[in-house]
KEKOL-137097 format. One record per residue: z, y, x negated of N, C-alpha, C in turn; residue in three letters. Coordinates in steps of 0.001 Angstrom, whole numbers, plus 500000, padded with zeros to 6 digits. Layout:
// KEKOL-137097
ZYXZYXZYXALA
...
// end
This chain:
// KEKOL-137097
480559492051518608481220493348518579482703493267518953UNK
483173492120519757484235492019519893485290492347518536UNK
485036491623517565486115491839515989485942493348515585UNK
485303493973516385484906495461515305486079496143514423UNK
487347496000514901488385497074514508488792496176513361UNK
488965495221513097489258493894512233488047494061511396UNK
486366494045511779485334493725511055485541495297509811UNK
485685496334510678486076497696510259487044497488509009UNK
487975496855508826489347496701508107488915496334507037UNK
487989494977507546487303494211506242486759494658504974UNK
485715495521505428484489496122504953485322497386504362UNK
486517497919504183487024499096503604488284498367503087UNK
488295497390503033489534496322502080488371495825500553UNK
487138495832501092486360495190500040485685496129499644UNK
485997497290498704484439497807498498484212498077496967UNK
485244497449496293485109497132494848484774495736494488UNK
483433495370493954483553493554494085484599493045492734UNK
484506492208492558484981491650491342484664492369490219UNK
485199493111489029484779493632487905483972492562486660UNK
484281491047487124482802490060486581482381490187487283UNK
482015490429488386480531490447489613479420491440488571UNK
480156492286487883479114493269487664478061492474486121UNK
478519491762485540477930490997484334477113489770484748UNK
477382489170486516476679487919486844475752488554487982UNK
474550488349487523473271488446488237473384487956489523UNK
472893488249490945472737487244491387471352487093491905UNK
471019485639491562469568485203491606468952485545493300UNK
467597485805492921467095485873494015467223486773495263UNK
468235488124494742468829489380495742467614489542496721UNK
468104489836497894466820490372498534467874491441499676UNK
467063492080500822467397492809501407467679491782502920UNK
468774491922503137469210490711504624469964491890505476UNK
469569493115505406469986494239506588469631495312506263UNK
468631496126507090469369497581507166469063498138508644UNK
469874499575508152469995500572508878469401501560509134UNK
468378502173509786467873503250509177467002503346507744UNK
467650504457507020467134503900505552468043503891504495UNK
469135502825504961470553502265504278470076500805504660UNK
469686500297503157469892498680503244471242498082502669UNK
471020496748502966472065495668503057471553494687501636UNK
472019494318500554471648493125499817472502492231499982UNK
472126490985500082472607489881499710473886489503498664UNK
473321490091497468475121490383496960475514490890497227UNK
475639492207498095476488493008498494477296491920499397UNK
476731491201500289477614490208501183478552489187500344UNK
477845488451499767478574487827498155479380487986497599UNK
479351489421496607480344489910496383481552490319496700UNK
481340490833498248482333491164499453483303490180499543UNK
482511488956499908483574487987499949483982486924498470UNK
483279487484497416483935486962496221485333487888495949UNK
485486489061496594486163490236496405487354489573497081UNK
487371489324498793488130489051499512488624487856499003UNK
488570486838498625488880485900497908489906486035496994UNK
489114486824495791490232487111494706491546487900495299UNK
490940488832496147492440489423496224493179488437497406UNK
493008487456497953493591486470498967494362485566497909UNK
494167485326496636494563484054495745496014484472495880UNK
496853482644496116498195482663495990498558482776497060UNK
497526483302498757498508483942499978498458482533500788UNK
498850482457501825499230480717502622498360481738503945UNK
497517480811504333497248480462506000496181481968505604UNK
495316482520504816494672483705505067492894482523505354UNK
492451483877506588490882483537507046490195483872506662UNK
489428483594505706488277484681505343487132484589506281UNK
486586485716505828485323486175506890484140485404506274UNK
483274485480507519482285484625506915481252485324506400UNK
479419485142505879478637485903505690478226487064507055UNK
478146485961508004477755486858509047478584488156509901UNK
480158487914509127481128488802509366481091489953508623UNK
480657489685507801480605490783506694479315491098506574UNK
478017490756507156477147491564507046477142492353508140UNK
477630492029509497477749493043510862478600493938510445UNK
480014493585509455480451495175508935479545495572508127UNK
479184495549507227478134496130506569476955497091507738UNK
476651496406508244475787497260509373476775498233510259UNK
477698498119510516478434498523510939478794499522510292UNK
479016499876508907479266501004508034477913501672507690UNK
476683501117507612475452501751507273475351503012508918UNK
475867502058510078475502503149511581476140504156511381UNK
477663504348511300478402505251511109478083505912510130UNK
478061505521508804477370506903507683476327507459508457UNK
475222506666509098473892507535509299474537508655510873UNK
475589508215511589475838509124512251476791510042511520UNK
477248509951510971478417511345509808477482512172509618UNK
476218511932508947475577512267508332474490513261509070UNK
474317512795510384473350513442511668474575514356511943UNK
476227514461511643476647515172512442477280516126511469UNK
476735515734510183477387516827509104479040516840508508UNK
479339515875508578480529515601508051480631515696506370UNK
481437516232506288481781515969504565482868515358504268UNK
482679514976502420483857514365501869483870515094500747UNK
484829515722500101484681516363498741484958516017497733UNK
484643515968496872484006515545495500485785515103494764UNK
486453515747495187487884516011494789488336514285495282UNK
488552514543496797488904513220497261488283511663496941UNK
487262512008496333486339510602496137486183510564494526UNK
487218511252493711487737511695492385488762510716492534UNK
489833511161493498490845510706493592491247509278493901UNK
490016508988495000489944507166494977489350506497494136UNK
488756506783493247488250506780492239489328506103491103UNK
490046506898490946491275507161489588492114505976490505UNK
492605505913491565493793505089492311493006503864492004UNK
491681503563492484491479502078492428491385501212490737UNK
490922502515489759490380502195488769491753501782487996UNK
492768502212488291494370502239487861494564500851488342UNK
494558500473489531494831499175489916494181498570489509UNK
493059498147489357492112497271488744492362497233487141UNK
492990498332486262493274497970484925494975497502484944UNK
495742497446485861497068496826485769496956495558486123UNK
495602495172486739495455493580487376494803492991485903UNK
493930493551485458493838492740484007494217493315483120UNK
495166494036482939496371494157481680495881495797480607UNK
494892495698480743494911497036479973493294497197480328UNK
493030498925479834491760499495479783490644498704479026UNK
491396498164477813490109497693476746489931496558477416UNK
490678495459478136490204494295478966489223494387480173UNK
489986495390480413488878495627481791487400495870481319UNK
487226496597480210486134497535479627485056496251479465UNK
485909495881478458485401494212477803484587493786478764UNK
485363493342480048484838491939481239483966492368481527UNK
483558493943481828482969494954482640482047494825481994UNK
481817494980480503480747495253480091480397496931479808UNK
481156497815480289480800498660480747482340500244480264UNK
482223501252480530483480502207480048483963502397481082UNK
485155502944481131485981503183482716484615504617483485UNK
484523504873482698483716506402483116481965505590483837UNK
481740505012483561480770503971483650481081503180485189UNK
481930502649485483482664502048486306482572502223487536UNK
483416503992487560483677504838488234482160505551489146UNK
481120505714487956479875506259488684479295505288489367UNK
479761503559488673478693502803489836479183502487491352UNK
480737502981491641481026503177492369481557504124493302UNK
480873505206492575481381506860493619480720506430494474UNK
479173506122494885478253506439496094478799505657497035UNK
479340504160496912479788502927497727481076503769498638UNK
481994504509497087483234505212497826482697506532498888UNK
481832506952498304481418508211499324481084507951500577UNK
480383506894500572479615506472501848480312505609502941UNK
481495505031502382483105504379503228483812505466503835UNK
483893506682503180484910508124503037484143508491504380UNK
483082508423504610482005509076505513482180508132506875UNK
482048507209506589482107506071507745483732505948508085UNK
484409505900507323485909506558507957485867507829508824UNK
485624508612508703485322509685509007485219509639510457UNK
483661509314510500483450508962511657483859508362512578UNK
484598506883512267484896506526513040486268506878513984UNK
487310507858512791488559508528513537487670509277514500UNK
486166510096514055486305511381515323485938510195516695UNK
484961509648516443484479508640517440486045508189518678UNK
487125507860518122488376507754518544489635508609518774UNK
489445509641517577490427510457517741491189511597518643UNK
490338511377519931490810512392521323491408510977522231UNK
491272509554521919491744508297522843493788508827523032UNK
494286508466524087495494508781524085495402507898525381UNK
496954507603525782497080506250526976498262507008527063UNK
498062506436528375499162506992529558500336505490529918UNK
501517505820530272502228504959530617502051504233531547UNK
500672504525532382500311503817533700499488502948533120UNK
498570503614531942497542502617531620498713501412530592UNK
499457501927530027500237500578528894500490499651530006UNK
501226499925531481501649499262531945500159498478532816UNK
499312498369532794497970498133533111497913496805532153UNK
497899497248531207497752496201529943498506495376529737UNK
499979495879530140500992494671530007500811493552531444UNK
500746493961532383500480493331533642499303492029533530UNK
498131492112532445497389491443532623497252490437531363UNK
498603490327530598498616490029529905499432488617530517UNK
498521487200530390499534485564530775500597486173530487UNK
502057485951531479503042485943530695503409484932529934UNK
502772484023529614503364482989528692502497483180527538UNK
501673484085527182500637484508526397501885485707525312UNK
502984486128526121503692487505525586504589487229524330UNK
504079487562523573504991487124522213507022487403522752UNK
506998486114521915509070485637521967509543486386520786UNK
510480487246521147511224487710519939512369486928519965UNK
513281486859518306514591486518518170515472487544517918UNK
516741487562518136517413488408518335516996489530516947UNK
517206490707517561516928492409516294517645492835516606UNK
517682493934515210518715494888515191518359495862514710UNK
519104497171514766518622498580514339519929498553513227UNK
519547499149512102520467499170510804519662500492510033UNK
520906501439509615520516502186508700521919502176507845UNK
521380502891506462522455503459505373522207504050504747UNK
523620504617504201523473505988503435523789504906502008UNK
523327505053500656523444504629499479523995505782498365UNK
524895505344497799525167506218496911525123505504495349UNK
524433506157494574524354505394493504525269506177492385UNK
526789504930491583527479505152490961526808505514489352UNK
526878507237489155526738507707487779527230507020486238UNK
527448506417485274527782506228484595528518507667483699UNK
528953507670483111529872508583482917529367508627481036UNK
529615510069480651528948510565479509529094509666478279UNK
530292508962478163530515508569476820529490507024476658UNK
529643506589478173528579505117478237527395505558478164UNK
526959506659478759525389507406478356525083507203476889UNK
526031508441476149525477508680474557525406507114473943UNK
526389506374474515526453505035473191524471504208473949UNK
524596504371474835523274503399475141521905504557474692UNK
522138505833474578520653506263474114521158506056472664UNK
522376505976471960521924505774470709521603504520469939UNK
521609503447470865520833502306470727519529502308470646UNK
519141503081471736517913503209472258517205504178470663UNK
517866504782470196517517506073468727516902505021467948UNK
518011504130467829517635503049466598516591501977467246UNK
516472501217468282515095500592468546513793501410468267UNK
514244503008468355512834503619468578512643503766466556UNK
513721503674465795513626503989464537513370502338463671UNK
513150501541464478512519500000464004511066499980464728UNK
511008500393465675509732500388466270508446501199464988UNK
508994502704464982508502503438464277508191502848462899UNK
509315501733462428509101501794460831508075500194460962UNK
508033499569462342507226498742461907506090498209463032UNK
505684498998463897504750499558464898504611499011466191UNK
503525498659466677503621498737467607503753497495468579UNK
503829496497467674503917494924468124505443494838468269UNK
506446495436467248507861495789467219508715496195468406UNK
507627497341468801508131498334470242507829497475471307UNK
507092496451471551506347495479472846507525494355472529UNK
508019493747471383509335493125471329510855493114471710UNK
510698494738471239511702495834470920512171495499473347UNK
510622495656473511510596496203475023510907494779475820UNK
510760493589475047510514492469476086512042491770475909UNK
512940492055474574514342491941474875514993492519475274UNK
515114493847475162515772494520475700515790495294476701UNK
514489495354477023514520496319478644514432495983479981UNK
515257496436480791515800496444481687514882496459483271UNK
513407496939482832512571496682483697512131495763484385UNK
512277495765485852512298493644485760510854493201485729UNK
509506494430485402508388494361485545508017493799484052UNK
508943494072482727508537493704481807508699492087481266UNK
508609491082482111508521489915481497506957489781481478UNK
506293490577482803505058490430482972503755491158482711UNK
504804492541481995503563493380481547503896494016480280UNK
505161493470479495505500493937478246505940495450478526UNK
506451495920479950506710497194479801505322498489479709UNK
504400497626479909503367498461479946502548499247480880UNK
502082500186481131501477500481482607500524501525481887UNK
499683502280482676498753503107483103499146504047483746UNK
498953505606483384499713506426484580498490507412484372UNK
498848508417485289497759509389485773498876510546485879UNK
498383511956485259498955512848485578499342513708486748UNK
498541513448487524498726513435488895499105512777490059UNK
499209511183489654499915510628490475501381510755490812UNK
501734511188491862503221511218492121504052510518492162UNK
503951509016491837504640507428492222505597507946491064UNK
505497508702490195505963508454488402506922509279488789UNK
508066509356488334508981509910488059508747511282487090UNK
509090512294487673508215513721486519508882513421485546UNK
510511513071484786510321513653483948510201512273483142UNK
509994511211483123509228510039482451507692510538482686UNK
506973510998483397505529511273483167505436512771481888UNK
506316513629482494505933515023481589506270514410480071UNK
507539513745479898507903513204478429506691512379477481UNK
505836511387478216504606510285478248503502511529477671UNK
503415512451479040502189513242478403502315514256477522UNK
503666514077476746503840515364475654503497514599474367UNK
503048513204474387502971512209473222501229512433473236UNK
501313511979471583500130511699471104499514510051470733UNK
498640510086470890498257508231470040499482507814469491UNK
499895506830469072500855506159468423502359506364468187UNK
502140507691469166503898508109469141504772508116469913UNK
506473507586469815507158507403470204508251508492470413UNK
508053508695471787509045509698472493510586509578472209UNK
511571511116472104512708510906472185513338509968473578UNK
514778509716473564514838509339474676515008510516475958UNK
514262509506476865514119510435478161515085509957479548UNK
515244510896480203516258510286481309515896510802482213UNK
515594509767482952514733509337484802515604508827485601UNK
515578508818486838516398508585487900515926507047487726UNK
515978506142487028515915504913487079517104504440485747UNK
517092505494484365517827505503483940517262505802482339UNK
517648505576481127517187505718479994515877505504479225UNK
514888505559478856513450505246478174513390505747476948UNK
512490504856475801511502505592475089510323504887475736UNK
509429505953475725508144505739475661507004505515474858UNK
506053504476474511505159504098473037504026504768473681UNK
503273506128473326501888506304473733500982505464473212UNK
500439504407474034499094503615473605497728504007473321UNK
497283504807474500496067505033474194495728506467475604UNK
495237507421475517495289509134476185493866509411476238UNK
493254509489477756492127510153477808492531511114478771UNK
492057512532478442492284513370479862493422513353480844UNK
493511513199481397494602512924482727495341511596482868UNK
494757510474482488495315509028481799495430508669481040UNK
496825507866481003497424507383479361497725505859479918UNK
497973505174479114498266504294478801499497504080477534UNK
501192503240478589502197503681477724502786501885477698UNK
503780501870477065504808501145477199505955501685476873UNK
506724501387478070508221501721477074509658500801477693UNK
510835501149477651512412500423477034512720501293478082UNK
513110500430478640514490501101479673515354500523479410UNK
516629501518479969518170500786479498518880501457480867UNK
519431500999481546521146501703482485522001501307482480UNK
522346502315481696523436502370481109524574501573482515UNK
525554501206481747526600500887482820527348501349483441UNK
527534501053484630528901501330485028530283501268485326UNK
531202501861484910532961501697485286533221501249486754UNK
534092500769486614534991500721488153535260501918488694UNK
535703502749487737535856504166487585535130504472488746UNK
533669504433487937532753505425488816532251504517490126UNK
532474503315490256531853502462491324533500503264492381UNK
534317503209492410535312503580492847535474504675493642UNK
534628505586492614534763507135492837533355507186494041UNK
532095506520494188531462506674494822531422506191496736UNK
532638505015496351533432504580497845533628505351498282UNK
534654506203497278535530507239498250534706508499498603UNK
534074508632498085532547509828498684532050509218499698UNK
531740507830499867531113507437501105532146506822502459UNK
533352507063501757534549506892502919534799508635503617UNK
534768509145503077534973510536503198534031511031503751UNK
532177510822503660531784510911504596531322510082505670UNK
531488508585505616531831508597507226533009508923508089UNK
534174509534507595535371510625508275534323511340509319UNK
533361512135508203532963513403508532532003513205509985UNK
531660511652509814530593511411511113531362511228511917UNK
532465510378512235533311509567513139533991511323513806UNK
534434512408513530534724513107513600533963514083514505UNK
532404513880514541531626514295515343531226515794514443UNK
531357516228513151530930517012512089529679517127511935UNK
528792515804511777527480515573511658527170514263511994UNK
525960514099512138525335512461512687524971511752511566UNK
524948510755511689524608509603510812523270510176509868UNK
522239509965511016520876510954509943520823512366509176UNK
521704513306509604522288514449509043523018513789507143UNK
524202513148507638524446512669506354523418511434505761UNK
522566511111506089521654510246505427520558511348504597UNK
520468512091505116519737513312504435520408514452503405UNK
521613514309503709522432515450502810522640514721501331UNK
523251513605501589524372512648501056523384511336500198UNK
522526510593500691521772509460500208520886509648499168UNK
521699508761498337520365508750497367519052507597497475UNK
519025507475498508517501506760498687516929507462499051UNK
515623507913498435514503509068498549513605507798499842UNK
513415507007499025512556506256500166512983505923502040UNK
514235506402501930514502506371503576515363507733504335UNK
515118508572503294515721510072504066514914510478505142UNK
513548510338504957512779510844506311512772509719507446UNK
513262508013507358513436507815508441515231507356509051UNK
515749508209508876517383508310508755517960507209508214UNK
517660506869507236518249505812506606518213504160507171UNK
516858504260508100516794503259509021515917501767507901UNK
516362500381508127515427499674507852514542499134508317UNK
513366499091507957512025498976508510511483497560508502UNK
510590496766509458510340495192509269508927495474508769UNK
508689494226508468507088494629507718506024494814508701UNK
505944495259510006505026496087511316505202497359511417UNK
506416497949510402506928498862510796508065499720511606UNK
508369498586512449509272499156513626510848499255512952UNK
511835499673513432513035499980512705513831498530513531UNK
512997498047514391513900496922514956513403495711514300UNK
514255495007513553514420493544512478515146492671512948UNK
514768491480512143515635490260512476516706490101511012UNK
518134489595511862519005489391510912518800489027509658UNK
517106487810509423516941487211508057516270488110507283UNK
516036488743507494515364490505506782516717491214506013UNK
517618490709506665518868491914506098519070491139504602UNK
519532491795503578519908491178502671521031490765502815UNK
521644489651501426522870488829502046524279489458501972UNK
524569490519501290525136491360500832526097492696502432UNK
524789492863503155524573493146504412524773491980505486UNK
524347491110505300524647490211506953526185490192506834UNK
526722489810506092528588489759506159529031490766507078UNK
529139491882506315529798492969507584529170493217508797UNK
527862493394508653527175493123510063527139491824511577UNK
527549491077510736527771490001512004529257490208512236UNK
530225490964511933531603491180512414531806492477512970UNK
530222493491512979530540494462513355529861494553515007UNK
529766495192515653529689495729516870528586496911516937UNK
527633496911517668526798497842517848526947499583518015UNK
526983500332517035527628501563517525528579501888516093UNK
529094500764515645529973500994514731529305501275513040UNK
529960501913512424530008502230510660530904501123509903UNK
530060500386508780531126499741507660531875500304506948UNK
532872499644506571533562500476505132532668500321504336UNK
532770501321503234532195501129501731531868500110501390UNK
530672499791500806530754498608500503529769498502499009UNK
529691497699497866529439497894496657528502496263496637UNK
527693496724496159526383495771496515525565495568495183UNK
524740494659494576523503494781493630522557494680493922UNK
521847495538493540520435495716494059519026494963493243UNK
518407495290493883516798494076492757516887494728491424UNK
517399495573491302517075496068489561518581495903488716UNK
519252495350489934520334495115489106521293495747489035UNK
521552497192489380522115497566489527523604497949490326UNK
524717498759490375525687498228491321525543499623492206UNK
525423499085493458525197500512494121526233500460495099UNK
526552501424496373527506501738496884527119502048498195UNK
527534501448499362526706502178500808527638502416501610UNK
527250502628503078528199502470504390526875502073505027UNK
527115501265506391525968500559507064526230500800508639UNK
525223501392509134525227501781510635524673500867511221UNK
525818500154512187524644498709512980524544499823514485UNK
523214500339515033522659501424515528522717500219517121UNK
521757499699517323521288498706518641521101497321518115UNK
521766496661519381521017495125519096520026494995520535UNK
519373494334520153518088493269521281518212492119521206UNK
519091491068522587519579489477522901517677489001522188UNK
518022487732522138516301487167522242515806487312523705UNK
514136487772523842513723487933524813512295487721524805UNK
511825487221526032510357487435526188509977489146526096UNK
508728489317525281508312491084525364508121491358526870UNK
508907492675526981509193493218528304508814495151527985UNK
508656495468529261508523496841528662509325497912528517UNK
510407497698528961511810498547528683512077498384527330UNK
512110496913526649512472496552525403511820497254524096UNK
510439496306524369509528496964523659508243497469524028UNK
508494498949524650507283499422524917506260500365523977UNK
507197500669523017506328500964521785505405500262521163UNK
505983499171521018505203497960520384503711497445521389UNK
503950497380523000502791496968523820502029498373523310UNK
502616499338524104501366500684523912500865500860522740UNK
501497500241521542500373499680520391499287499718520346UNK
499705497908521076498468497126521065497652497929522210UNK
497984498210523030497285498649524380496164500051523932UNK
496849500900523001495806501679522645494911501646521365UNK
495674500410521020494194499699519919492807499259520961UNK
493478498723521552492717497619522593491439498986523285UNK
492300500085523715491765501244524137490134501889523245UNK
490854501785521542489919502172520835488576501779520382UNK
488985500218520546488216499110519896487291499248521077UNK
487625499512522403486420499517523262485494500480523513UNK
486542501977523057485411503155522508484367502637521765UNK
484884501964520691483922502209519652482695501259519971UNK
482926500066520967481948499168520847480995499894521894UNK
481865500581522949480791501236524111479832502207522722UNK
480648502943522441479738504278521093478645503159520214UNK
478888501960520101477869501099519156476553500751520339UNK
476965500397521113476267499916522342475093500950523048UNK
475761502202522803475080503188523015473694503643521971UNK
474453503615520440473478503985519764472684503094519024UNK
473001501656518775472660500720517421470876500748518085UNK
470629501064520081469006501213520017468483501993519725UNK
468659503169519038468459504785518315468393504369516979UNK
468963503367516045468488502843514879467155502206514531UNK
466556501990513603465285501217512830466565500382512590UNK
466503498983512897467411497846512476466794496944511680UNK
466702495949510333466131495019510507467673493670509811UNK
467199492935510485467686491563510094467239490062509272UNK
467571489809508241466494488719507572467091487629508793UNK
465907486291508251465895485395509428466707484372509161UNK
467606484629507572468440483659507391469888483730508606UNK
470213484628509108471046485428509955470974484895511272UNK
469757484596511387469409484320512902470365483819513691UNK
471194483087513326472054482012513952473843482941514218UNK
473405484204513709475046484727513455475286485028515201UNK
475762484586515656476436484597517347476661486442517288UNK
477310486676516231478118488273516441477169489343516476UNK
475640488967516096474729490248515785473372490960516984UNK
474125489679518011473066490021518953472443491372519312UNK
473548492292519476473133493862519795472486494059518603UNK
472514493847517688471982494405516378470165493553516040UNK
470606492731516413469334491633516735467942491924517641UNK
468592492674518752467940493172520050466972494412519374UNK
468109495158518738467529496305518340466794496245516972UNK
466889495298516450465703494625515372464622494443516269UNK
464549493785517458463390493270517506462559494301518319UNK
463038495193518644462519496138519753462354497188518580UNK
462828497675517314461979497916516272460844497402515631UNK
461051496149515770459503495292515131458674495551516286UNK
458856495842517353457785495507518431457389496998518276UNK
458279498167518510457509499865518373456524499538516801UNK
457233498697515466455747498572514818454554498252515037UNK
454410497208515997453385496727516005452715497641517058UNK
453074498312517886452460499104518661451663500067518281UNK
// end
């Protein structure tokens, strides 16, 4: 029970197996757990970790779980449904629609289109989807549960500091020097006359495409467009009318097309498109299309400095704060709600210098904590030429973790640590209130003892 919050992670990272799992039998299935009257099969464990596997391919240093890890989550998700379920919890039909459509989307961009997936499957997307609503319903449920099981836990600064105290100090993770960095981005417009000449390029690819179909437009898309996704997917994707990732007016343009037709050009905050409708059921299509962005002048790279010189005047001046103009002024949608701050991959806004891009470390190692860059004109992953000012906010020397430094980061861990022991006391409490059983291939799993106990003290009320 110790791994529970980890075993927990597992078991709701895996609950689609492989889409060949569903065409290969596996010999000899039998029942190696249940719960109540929620069993466990043998491929279900199998699959789990044929699942975890595939999606691990390509990563360095990953652990996979073993059988006996993944069948204690498995039991572990059968307890919790059967308590959701004693306590009346719901999931609605809507939401388990919706994970539904998200996973089934990912799973047809990992093998390239609907008819591939269909193919491997054996099976129709609609087909797919039903053999896995109940698996999704019954995760949705065991989520559920387990936030309420936790969700009143809260820690006090006496208890973080409890936790930090008993922690080896030579056990305390070493940081290298961080920094707090935000910016405002302004992205330089291209100006009307460079617009019209690049959509009327874009007129005539779509008027060769049209006259010679649709192998033309996937050509048309793999020289010339600007997507850096299309070396690897021909420009092609899957969208959902409801997903919000899409840009509206590249989605509304997509879903005004029929089978085989090619959209005027459309203009998205990424920059120019036609779109090829491939193939339209209901709420999902399947498109490819040509992007182009257009270029930009000095002109306008010029003109966007002096907007971002002008407003850091307005900060230095004490007018407004840095996050004020990161919200008025920035065109990065993705960091207006956290003031234009950059984030490390834990989350925290405090990073190490090799995180910054290279573009950024220059002015930043000459600047001073507290201080704003000049303007500065940068390219970004898509290529583009964009325009910022850069707030170096706090630095942190290298240090052993301390709790002035980082006490966000301990009370973390400290109220994970908090939860994980709810939940095992809440398992501890009930797994002897279950009918448990365990096959005897298991016997040897070190992790299932509580679960083991209460197997056998079920076999024994049988025989009584």
């Amino acid at each position: 029970m110790k791994q529970l919050m980890v075993i927990c992670m597992v078991i709701t990272s895996a609950l689609i197996t492989p889409v060949n799992a569903q065409s290969k039998k596996v010999v000899a299935d039998k029942i190696v757990g249940q719960v109540g009257d929620k069993i466990i099969l043998r491929s279900d464990v199998l699959n789990t970790i044929a699942d975890i596997k595939r999606q691990a391919q390509g990563q360095e240093n990953v652990i996979l779980p073993t059988e006996c890890q993944i069948l204690e989550s498995q039991l572990i998700r059968k307890a919790l449904l059967l308590q959701a379920q004693k306590d009346s919890l719901e999931v609605s039909e809507d939401e388990i629609e919706g994970e539904l459509d998200n996973r089934i989307r990912q799973t047809i961009q990992q093998y390239g289109s609907k008819d591939i997936l269909e193919e491997i499957a054996g099976k129709s997307v609609y087909q797919l989807k039903d053999d896995f609503r109940e698996a999704f319903k019954e995760q949705k449920l065991a989520d559920q549960m387990q936030k309420k099981i936790v969700e009143n836990i809260k820690i006090t600064p006496t208890e973080v500091k409890i936790y930090y105290n008993k922690t080896p100090k030579d056990s305390l993770p070493f940081y290298e020097s961080e920094i707090e960095v935000s910016q405002i981005i302004i992205h330089p417009k291209a100006n009307k006359d460079v617009e019209d000449y690049v959509a009327k390029q874009m007129y005539d690819y779509k008027k060769q495409a049209e006259a010679l179909g649709a192998k033309k437009f996937e050509q048309l898309a793999k020289n010339y467009s600007e997507d850096p996704a299309v070396k690897e997917n021909g420009g092609q994707y899957t969208l959902n009318r409801n997903d919000k990732f899409w840009d509206p007016a590249f989605l509304a343009a997509a879903f005004r097309l029929k089978e085989g037709q090619i959209s005027p050009v459309v203009k998205s905050k990424f920059g120019l498109h036609i779109i090829y409708m491939i193939s339209r059921s209901g709420d999902e299509a399947v498109v490819r299309h040509l992007l182009r962005i257009p270029p930009v002048t000095e002109d306008e790279v010029k003109e966007a400095k002096q907007k971002l010189d002008s407003i850091k005047t307005e900060i230095l001046k004490g007018k407004l704060s840095f996050a004020e103009a990161v919200n008025k002024f920035s065109d990065d949608e993705s960091s207006k709600f956290s003031a234009g701050a950059l984030s490390g991959r834990d989350g925290s806004t405090f990073i190490s210098m090799d995180l910054l891009d290279k573009d950024m470390i220059k002015p930043i190692s000459s600047m001073k904590p507290g201080e704003i860059s000049e303007s500065q004109v940068y390219v970004d992953e898509r290529n583009r030429k964009l325009a910022r000012i850069i707030y170096y906010k706090t630095k942190k020397e290298p240090h052993r973790e301390n709790l002035r430094d980082d006490y966000n980061r301990v009370s973390q861990r400290a109220i994970e640590e908090k939860k994980t022991a709810t939940l095992e006391k809440w398992f501890k409490e009930h797994i002897p209130t279950y009918y448990v059983l365990i096959d005897k291939d298991y016997a040897n799993c070190s992790g299932l003892d509580e679960w083991r106990k209460a197997a056998e003290a079920a076999a024994k009320n049988r025989s009584n």
